[in-house]
Structures are given as C-alpha cells and as structure tokens.
TORNUTI-997035 format. One record per residue (C-alpha): x, y, z; residue number from 1. Coordinates in pm, whole numbers. Example, Ala and Ser with C-alpha at 12.3 -4.5 7.8 and 13.67 -1.06 7.14 Angstrom:
<pts>
pt u 1230 v -450 w 780 resi 1
pt u 1367 v -106 w 714 resi 2
</pts>
This chain:
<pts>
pt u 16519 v 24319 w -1451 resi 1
pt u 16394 v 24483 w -1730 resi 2
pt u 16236 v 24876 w -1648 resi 3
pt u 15921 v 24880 w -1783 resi 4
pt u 15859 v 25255 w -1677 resi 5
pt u 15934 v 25455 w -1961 resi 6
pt u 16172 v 25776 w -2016 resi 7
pt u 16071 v 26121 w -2195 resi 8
pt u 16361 v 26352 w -2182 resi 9
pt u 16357 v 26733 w -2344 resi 10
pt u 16634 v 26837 w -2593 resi 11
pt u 16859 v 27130 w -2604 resi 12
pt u 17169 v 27312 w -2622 resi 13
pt u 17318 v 27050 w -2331 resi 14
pt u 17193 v 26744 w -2585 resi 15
pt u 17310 v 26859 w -2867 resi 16
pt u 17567 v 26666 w -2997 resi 17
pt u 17546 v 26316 w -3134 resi 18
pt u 17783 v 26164 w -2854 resi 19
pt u 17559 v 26319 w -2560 resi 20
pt u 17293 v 26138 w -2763 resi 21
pt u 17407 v 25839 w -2804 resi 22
pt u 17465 v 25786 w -2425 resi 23
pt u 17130 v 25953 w -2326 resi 24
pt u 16975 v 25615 w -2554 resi 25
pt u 17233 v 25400 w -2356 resi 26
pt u 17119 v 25524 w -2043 resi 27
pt u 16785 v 25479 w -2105 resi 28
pt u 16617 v 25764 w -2300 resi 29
pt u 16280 v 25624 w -2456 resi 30
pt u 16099 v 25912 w -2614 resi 31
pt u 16260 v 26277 w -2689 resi 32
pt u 16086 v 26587 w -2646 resi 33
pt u 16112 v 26910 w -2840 resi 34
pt u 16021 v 27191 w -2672 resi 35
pt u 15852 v 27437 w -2895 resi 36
pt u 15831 v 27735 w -2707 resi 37
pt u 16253 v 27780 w -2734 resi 38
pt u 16394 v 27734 w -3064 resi 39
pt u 16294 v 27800 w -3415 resi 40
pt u 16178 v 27538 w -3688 resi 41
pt u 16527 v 27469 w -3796 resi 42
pt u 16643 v 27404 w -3480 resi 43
pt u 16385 v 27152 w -3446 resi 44
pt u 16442 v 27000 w -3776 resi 45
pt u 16832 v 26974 w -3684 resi 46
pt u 16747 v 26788 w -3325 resi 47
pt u 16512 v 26539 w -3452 resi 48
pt u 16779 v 26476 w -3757 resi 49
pt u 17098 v 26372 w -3493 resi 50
pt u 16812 v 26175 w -3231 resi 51
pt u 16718 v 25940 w -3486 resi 52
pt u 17083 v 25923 w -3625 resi 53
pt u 17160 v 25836 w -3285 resi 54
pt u 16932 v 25599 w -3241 resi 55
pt u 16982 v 25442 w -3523 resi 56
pt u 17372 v 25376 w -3443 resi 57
pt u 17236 v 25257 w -3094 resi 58
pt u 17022 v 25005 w -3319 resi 59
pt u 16752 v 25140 w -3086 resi 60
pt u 16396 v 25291 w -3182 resi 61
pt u 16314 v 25648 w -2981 resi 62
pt u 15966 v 25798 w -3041 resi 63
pt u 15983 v 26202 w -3060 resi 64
pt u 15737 v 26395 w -2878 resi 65
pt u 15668 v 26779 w -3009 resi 66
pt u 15526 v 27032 w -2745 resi 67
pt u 15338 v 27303 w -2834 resi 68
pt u 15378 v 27619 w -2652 resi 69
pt u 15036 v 27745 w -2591 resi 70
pt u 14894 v 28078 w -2496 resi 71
pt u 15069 v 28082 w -2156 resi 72
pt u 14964 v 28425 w -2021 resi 73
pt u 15292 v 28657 w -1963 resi 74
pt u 15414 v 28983 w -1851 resi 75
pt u 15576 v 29218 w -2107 resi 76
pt u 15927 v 29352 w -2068 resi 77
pt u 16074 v 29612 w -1841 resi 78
pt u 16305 v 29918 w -1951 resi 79
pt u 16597 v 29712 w -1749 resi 80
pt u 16460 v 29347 w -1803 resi 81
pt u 16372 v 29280 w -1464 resi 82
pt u 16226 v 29462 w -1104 resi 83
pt u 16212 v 29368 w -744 resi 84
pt u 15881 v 29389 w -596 resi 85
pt u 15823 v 29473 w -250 resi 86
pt u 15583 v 29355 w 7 resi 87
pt u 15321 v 29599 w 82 resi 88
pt u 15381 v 29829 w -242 resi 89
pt u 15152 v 29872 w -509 resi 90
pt u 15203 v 29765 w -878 resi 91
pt u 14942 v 29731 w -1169 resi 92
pt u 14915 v 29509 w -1499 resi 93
pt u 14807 v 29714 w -1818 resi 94
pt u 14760 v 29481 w -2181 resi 95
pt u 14770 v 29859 w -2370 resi 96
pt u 15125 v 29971 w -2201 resi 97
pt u 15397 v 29957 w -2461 resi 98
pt u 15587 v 29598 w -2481 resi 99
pt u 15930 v 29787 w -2348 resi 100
pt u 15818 v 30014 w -2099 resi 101
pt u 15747 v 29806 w -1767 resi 102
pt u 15914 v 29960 w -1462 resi 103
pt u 15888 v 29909 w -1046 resi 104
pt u 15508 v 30090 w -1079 resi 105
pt u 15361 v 29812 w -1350 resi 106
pt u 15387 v 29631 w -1667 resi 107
pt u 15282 v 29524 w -1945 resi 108
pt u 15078 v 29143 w -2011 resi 109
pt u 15017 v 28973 w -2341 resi 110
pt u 14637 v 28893 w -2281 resi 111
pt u 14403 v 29152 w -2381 resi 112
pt u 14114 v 29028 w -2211 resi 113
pt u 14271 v 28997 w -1835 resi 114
pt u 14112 v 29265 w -1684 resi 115
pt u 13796 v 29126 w -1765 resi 116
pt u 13857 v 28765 w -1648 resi 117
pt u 13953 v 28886 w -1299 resi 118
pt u 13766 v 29070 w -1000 resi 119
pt u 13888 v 29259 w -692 resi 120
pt u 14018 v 29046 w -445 resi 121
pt u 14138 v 28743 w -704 resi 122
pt u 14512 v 28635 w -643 resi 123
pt u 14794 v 28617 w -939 resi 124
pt u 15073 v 28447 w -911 resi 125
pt u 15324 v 28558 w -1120 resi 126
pt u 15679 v 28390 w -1178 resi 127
pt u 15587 v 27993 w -1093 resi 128
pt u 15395 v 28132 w -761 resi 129
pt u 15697 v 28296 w -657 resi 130
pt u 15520 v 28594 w -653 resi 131
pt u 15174 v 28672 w -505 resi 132
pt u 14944 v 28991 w -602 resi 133
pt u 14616 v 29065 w -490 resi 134
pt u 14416 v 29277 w -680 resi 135
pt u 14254 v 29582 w -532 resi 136
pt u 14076 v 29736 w -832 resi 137
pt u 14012 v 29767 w -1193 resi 138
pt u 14035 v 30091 w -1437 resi 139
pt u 13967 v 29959 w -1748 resi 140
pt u 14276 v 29750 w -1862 resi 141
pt u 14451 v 29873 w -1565 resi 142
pt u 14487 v 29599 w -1303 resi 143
pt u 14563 v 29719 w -985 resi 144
pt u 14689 v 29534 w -719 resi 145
pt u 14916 v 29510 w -391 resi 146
pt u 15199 v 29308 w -368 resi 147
pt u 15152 v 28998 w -106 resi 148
pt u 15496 v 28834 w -159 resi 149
pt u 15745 v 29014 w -330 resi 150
pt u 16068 v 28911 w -545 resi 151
pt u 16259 v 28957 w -831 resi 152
pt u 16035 v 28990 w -1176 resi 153
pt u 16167 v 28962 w -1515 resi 154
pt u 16071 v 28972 w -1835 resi 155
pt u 15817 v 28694 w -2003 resi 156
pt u 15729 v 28525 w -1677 resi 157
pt u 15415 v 28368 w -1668 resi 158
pt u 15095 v 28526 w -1482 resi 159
pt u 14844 v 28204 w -1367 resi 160
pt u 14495 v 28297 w -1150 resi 161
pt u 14469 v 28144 w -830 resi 162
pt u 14187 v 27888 w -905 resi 163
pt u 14195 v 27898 w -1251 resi 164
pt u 13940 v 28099 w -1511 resi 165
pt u 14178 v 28263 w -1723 resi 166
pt u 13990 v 28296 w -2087 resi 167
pt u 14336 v 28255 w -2299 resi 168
pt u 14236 v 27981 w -2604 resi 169
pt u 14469 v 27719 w -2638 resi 170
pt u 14614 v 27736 w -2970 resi 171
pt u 14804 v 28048 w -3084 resi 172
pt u 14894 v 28133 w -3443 resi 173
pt u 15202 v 28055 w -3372 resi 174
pt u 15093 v 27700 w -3215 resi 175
pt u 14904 v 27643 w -3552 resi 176
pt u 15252 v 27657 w -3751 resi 177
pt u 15438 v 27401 w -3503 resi 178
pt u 15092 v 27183 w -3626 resi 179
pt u 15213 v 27152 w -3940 resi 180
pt u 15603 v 27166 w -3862 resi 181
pt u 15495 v 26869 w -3657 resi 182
pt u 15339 v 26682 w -3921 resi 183
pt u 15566 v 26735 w -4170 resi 184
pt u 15840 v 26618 w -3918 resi 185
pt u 15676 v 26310 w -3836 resi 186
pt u 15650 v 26325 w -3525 resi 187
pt u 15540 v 26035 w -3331 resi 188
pt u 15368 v 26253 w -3016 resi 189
pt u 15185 v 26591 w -3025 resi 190
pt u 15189 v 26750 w -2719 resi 191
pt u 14876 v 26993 w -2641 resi 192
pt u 14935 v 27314 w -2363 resi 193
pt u 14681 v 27448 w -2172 resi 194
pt u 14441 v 27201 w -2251 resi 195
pt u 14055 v 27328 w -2114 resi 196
pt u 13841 v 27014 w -2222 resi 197
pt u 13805 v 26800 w -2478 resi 198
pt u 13717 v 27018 w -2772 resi 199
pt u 14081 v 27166 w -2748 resi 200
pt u 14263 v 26789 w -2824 resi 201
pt u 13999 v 26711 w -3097 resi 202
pt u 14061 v 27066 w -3265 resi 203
pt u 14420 v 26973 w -3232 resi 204
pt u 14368 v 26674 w -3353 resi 205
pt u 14186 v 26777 w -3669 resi 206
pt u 14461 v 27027 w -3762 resi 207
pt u 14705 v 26777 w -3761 resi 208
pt u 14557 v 26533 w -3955 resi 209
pt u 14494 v 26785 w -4208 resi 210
pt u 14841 v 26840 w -4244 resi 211
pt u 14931 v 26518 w -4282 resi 212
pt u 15044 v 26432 w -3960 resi 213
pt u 14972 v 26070 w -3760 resi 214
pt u 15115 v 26108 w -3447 resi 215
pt u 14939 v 26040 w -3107 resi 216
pt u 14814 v 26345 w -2935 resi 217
pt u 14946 v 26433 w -2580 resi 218
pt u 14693 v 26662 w -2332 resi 219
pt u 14852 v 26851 w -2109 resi 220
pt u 14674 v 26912 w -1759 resi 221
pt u 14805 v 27215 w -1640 resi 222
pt u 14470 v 27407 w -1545 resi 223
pt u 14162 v 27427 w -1339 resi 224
pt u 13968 v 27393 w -1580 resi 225
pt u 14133 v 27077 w -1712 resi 226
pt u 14133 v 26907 w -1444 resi 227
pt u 13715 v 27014 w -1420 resi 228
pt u 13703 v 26866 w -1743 resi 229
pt u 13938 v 26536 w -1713 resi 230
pt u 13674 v 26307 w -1832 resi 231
pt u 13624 v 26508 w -2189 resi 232
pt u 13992 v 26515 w -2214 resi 233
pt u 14122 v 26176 w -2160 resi 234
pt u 13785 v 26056 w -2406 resi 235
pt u 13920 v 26256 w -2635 resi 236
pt u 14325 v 26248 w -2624 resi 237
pt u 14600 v 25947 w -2642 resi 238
pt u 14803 v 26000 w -2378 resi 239
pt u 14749 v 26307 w -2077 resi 240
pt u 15053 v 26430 w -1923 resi 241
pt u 15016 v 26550 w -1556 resi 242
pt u 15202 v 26864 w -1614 resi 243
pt u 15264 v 26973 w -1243 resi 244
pt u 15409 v 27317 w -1309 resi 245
pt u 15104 v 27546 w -1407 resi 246
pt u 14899 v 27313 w -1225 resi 247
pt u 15051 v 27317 w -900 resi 248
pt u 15059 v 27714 w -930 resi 249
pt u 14668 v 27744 w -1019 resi 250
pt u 14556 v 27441 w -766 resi 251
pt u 14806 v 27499 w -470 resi 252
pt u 15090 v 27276 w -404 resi 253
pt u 14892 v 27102 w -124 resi 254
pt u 14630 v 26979 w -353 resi 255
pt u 14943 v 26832 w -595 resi 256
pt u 15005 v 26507 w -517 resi 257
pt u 14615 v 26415 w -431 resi 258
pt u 14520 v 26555 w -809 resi 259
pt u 14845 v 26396 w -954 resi 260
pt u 14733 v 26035 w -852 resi 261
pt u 14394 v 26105 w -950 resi 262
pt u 14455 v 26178 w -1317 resi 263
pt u 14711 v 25879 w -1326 resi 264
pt u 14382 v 25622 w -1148 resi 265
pt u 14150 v 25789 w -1433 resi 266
pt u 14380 v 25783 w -1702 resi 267
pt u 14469 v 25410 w -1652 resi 268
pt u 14110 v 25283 w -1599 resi 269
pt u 14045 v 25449 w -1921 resi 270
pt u 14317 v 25260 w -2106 resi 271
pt u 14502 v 25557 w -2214 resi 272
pt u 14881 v 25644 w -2149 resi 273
pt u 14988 v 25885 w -1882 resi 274
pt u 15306 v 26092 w -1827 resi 275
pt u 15427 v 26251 w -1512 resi 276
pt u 15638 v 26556 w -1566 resi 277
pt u 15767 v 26884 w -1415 resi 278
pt u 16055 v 26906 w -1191 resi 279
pt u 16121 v 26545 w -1133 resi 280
pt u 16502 v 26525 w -1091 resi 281
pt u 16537 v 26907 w -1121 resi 282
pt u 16824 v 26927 w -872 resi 283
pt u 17010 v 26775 w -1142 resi 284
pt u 17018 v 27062 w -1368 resi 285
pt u 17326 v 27142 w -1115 resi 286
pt u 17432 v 26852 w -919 resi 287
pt u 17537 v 26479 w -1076 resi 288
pt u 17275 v 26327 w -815 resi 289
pt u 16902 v 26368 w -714 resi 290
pt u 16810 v 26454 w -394 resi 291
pt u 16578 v 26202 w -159 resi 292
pt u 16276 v 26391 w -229 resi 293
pt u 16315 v 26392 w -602 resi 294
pt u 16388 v 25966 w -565 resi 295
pt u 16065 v 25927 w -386 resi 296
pt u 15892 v 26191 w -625 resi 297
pt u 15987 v 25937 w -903 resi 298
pt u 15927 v 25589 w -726 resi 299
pt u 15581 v 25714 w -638 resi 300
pt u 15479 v 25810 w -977 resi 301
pt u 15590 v 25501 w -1080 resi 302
pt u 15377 v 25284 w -783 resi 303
pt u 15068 v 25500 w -907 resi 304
pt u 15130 v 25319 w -1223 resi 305
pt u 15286 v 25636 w -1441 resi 306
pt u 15367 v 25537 w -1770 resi 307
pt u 15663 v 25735 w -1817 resi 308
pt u 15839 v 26012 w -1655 resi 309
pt u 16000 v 26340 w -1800 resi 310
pt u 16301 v 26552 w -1729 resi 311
pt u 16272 v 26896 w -1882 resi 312
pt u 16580 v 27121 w -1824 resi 313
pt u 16741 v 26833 w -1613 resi 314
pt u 16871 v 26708 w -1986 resi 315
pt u 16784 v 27040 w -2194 resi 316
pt u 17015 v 27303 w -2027 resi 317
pt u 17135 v 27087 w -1743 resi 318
pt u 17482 v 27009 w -1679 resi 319
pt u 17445 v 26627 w -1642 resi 320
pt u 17224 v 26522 w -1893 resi 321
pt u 17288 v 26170 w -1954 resi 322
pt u 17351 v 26114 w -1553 resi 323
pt u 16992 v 26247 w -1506 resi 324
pt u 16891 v 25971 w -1745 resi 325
pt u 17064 v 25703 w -1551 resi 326
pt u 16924 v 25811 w -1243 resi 327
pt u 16605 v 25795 w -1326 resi 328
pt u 16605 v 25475 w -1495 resi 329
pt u 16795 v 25307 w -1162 resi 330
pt u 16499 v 25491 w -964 resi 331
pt u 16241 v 25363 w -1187 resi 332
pt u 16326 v 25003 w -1154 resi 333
pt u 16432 v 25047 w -797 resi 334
pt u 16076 v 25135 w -711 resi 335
pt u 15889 v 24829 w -968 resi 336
pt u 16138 v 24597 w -785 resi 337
pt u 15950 v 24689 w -477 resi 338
pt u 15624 v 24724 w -581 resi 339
pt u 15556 v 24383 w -802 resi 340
pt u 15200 v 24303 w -879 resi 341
pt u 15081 v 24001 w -688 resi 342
pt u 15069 v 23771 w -1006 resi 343
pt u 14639 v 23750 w -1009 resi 344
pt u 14441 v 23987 w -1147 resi 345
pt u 14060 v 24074 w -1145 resi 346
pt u 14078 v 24412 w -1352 resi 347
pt u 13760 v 24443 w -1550 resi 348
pt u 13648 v 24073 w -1441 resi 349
pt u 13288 v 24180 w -1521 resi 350
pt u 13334 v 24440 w -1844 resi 351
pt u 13178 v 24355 w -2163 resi 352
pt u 13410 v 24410 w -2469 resi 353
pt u 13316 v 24513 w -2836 resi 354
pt u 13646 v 24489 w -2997 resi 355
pt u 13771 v 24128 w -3063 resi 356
pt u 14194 v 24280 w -2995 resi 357
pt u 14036 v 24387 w -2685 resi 358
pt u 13918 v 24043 w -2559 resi 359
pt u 14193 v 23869 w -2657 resi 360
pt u 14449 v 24139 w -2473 resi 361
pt u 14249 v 24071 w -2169 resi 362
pt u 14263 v 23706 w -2251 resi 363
pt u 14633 v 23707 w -2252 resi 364
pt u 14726 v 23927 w -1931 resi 365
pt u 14481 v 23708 w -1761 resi 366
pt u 14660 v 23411 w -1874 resi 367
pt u 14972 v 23496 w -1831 resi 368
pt u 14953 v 23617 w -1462 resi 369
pt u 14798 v 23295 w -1413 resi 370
pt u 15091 v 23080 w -1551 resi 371
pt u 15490 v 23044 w -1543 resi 372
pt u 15516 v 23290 w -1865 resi 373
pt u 15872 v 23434 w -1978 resi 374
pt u 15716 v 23680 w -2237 resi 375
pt u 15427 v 23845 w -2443 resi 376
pt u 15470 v 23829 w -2828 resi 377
pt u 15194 v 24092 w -3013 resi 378
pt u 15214 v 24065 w -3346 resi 379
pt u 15109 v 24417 w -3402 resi 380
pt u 15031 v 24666 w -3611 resi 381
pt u 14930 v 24969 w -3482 resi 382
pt u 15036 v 24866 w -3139 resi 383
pt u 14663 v 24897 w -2999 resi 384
pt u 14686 v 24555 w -2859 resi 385
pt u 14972 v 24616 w -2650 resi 386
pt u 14849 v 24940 w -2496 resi 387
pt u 14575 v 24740 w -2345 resi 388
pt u 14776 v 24447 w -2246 resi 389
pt u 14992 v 24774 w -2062 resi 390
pt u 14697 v 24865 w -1874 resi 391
pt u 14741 v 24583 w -1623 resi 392
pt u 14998 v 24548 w -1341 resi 393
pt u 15254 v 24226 w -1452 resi 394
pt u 15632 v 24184 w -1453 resi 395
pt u 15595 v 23989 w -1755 resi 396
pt u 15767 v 24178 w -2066 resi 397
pt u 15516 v 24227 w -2381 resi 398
pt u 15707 v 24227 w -2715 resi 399
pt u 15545 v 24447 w -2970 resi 400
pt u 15671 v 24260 w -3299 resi 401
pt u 15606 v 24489 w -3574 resi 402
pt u 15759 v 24577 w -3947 resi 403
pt u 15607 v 24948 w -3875 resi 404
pt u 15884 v 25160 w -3757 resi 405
pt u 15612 v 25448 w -3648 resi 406
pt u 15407 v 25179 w -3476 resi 407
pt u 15786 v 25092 w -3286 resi 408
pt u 15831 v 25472 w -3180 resi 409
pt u 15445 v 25509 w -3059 resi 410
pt u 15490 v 25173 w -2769 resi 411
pt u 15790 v 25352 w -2702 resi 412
pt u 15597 v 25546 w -2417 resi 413
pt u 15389 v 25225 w -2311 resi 414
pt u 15448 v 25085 w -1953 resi 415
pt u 15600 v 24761 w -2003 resi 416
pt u 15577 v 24692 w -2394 resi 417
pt u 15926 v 24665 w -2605 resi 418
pt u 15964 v 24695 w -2968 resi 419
pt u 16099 v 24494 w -3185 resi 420
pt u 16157 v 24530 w -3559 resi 421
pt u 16011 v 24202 w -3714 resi 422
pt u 15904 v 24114 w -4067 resi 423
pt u 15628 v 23896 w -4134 resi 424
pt u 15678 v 23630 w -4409 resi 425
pt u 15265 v 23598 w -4539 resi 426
pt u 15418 v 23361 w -4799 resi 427
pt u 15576 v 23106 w -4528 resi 428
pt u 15354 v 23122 w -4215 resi 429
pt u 15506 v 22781 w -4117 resi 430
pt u 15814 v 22972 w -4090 resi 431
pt u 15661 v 23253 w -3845 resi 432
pt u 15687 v 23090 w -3469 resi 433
pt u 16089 v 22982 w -3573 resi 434
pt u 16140 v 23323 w -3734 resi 435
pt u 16011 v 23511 w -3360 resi 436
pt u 16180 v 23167 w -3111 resi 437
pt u 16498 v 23312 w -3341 resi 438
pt u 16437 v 23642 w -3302 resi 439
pt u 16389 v 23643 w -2892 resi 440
pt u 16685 v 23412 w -2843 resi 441
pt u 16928 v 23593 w -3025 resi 442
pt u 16833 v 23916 w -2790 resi 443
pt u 16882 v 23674 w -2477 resi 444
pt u 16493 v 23755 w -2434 resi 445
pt u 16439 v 23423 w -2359 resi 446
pt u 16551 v 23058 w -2289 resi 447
pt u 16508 v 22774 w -2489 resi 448
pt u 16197 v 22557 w -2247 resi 449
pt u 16002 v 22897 w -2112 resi 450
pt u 15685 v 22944 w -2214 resi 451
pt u 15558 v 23257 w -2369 resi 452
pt u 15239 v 23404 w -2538 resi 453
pt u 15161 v 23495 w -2882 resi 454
pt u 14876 v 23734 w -3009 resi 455
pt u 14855 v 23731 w -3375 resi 456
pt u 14583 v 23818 w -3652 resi 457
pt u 14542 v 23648 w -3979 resi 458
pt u 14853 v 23856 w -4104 resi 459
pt u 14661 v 24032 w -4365 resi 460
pt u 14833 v 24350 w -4256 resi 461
pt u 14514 v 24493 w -4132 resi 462
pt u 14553 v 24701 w -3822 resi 463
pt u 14269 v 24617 w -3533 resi 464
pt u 14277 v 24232 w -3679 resi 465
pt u 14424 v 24085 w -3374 resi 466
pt u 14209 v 23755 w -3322 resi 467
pt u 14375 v 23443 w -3151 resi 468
pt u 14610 v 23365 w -2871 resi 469
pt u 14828 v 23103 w -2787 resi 470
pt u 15080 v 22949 w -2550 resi 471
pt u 15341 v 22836 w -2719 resi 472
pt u 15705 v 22637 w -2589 resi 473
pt u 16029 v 22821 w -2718 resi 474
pt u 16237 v 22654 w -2915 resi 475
pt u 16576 v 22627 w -3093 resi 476
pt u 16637 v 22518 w -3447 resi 477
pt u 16793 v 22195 w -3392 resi 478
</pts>
C-alpha cells in the first residue's frame, strides 16, 4: 500500500551527513526543512547541497521547505544564562535593561513596544507555557508581575500573551535576508512565522518574487490572531501549516485539537495544502520508538485529512533520525489502512467551476471512485491539476508526469500525488500513451489489463492547459 500522507522532516547537525540522508529518503522523507532561526546562510547552502545529492543517488525527487524565523518575542540574557523563578515572588520585564544583565529580580525582552500591548492582570507565558506570570502593574517599560508557576528560565526563551495581541510584525530584517537567501536557493517552499492575516503571506509573497524566487508560500498558524484571520490567510497562502507550538501556548492546550481539525476542514475545502507540525514523535528525540500518544497524535492528523506531517528536532538534533522517519511513515499508512474512503464521492456535487483543469480534476476523481481504476496519470505542468484531484478522499494513486523538476519537488507535499520525471515527445504524440504504459510498468505501478486515467492538455507546454480526460487500458509493447 502505497502512503499517500506525506513527510516534512527538519535538518541539522543529527542529518548531516550524506549516509543519514540517504536513509532518511529510504525511509520515507518527502520534503526537507531548513530551519532558519539556527544556522547561518552557509550552513543552509551546505544542507540543501548534500539533500539533493542525496536524493539524487536515491533517484528520488525531495522538495525543500525554508522557514523563516519571525519576530518571536524573547527574553534577553541573564548574568549566569539562566534563573529559577519561584512561586509567589515578584519579577519584572524591562525592553531598556542592558541585553546581559537579567538576574532572579527581572530581565530584559527584545520587543520595545510590550509594555504597551499588555494591561494589569494579562497572563505571559514564558518558556513554551512552562512558566506563568501575571502582571500586576506597569512603570513605563517596566513590566511588573508575580510569578504564578515558577521554573527554570534561560536565556532567549520565548514570551507569548495568553490570548494573543502581541503587536510584533512578522518579518524582521533579518527575515527579509533569508527572502532572498531563499530565492536564490531555490527553494521549493517558503515558510511564513507568525503569520497575523493575509496581508503578511502576500507581503511575503511579493518579496520573494522580487528576488527571483518561485517557491510556494507556507503560513504558519501559530497565533490568535491567525487563527481570527484564517479565512484571509488560507485566500492568500499555498499551503498553512498548523504550527501547534505557539499556538497551543497563546490558545490553551484544551482548545488544541478542536482548532487543529478546524484549520485542516478549512484548509481542505479551500483546496489548499495543509501541514501538521510540532511535537509529533518528539519522544523520539531520545528513545528509538514513539510513545502511544504520539501514534494516535499522528493517525489522527492523518484521518482529518493532513497533508503531511513534520518532525522538527525528532530528525534535527535527535538521536534517531532516520527511525523517526520510519515510524512515522508505518503510522501514517497504518492509520489510511483504517480509514479508506468509501469509494463514492459527492464533494462539491453542486459547485460551479471557472477553470477548465478544474472541471476536468473533478471529472476524473469522480470517475475514478466510480470505477475499477489502478491509477491517475496528470500530465502536468505546474502540478495545479493534481492538487485538486488531492483534495478528495481515494486510495487511488495520482501520477504527476512532468519534465519540470520544480513542478516534481512542489507535489512532493500533496496527499496522495507521486512524481514522476517524464518527457513529452510533441513531435510523436502517437508515441505518448506507450511512452507512460512503459513508464508505469517498468516502476511495477501497474499491471498490464488495469485500467487507469489520463489528464492531458494539448501539450503545448502551457501551464493551466489541462483540457481532456480519458480512460484508457494499459498495455505492453508486444
């Protein structure tokens, strides 16, 4: 059985040779990230190098997914790099004390405007949630506040607000330069922090494009305000990633789940991809196995209908990197084996469509969950068609045949859709269904007899151009 959930997977120092690599691919790795906020340029550079090496000795093609850091609101650093806060005591937040002089009475944060985003009475939570303050008054930049649940606090951990409202932008200078490090990288996915609405992916989006980039845009929901402001955001993105970290902090873990499935039911509907990320397998930063929580975390991200799923330090800093892989990929197809579609579908039975590759992806799913079909061929070239053929449930494998090898790397993330390196022969279209029967056989894709689908243009190499379907018999040469 073929998974048709796909994998995102973070690099780092525990990934960082090409043999780790190559067995991460093996095991199932779909789409790399690179994790901006750790690392320099070069490190980047050297990371994306040795993945596609990699994947090009696996014969295999892995999209690469950059991810900006954002303007994640921190403290500043302490005289001896870390404090333990006690219940009950008091401790204040001050943007103008020096970036070296925290200590057990306050510290330092990197957001100028904080004291004027919160009020007396607001909760932070400072370290992932670990830690809880509540703020008793305001001097100025001085925040004062009592501490509600104490703990260890180091430097650089992240301050959120307890329901959101923090004013931080969501591009930094610094975010701006990974824009263009991005672009002229080539990166397949842009990842977005902090998103607040819309304007914040199409300002991204600009940038990028400016410098030369092409890759697919990625907003991360990780704040109130996002999630406020889903509809603006997943009009105006590619893909959304349900980034459960931040989010779970600002919302409140109870809320998680209920908000997670959500954003996966809106995203769908609205024929966009979705990720599911944060803390997935995290166990496994440690241990060679998840636990039973993190299997049913997975398998019900996947039954929402998840595109993909991410590890972060699980295969960045973890110990078992490539097991992580494989136990997420035996998770993910443990969970579609149980949770087939029923073979009929009535998903957007009464839309109207504008777009002709629209129609005829409907057309097709429609079809083929209607009939004894093997496979979906898309002759594609941007790979459009086959995100909407994605969009509805079927255990029937879609084939994105394509000579583009970004258009390869882009599916990469799309439930259920495979690439497959194919070059079209204008000059001999007589040739064309032998040259694909040839092409599936010799992968073991298919049998000679079943019967497949094929969406195709008028292979004039125009993307958006897809305009016929048909049900064709494979068959051998002889």
């Amino acid at each position: 059985m073929l998974r048709r959930t796909k994998i995102v997977a973070t690099l780092g120092p525990a990934s960082d040779d090409m043999d780790t690599l190559c067995k991460m691919i093996d095991a199932g790795l779909d789409v790399a990230r690179l994790n901006f906020s750790h690392g320099d340029a070069s490190d980047h550079r050297r990371r994306a190098d040795l993945l596609r090496s990699a994947a090009e000795s696996r014969g295999r093609e892995v999209g690469i997914m950059g991810d900006l850091q954002g303007p994640k609101v921190r403290v500043r650093c302490f005289r001896n790099h870390s404090v333990a806060l006690i219940e009950g005591a008091e401790f204040f937040l001050d943007s103008t004390l020096g970036s070296l002089d925290g200590d057990e009475d306050g510290v330092g944060v990197a957001l100028e405007t904080l004291h004027e985003d919160v009020s007396v009475g607001d909760s932070l939570l400072l370290n992932d949630g670990m830690i809880t303050l509540e703020i008793t008054g305001i001097d100025g930049t001085r925040i004062h506040t009592t501490v509600i649940t104490g703990g260890i606090l180091a430097d650089h951990k992240g301050i959120n607000l307890k329901g959101g409202g923090l004013s931080s932008g969501a591009l930094t200078e610094v975010d701006k330069e990974n824009i263009k490090l991005a672009a002229e990288m080539g990166l397949d996915f842009l990842a977005v922090s902090f998103v607040r609405d819309g304007n914040d992916v199409r300002e991204v989006r600009r940038l990028l494009r400016e410098a030369g980039g092409h890759g697919l845009i990625v907003a991360k929901v990780e704040r109130v305000e996002a999630v406020e402001n889903i509809d603006s955001i997943i009009e105006a993105t590619d893909v959304v990633m349900v980034a459960r970290g931040d989010l779970g902090v600002e919302m409140g873990y109870a809320e998680l789940t209920g908000i997670q499935k959500k954003l996966i039911r809106k995203t769908r509907r609205a024929h966009k991809i979705v990720i599911t990320a944060t803390q997935m397998m995290e166990s496994m930063i440690h241990n060679p196995i998840p636990t039973r929580a993190e299997v049913s975390d997975v398998s019900n991200a996947v039954m929402d209908g998840t595109d993909a799923v991410m590890l972060s330090g699980e295969t960045a800093v973890g110990a078992y990197p490539v097991e992580a892989i494989k136990a997420m990929a035996e998770v993910c197809v443990g969970a579609e084996k149980y949770h087939l579609p029923s073979g009929r579908t009535s998903h957007r039975m009464d839309d109207h469509f504008n777009l002709v590759d629209e129609a005829i992806a409907m057309a097709t799913m429609y079809t083929a969950n209607h009939m004894s079909v093997k496979a979906i061929i898309a002759l594609t070239e941007s790979g459009s068609t086959t995100r909407w053929m994605s969009r509805i449930r079927s255990d029937i494998p879609i084939y994105a045949f394509t000579p583009h090898v970004q258009t390869s790397r882009r599916v990469a993330m799309y439930r259920g859709v495979y690439p497959v390196s194919f070059e079209i022969d204008v000059s001999n279209p007589r040739r064309l269904y032998q040259d694909i029967f040839d092409t599936l056989l010799s992968n073991k894709l298919v049998e000679v007899g079943d019967l497949a689908i094929l969406t195709k243009g008028d292979l004039d190499g125009v993307s958006g151009s897809t305009n016929s379907m048909k049900v064709i018999e494979i068959r051998s040469k002889s």
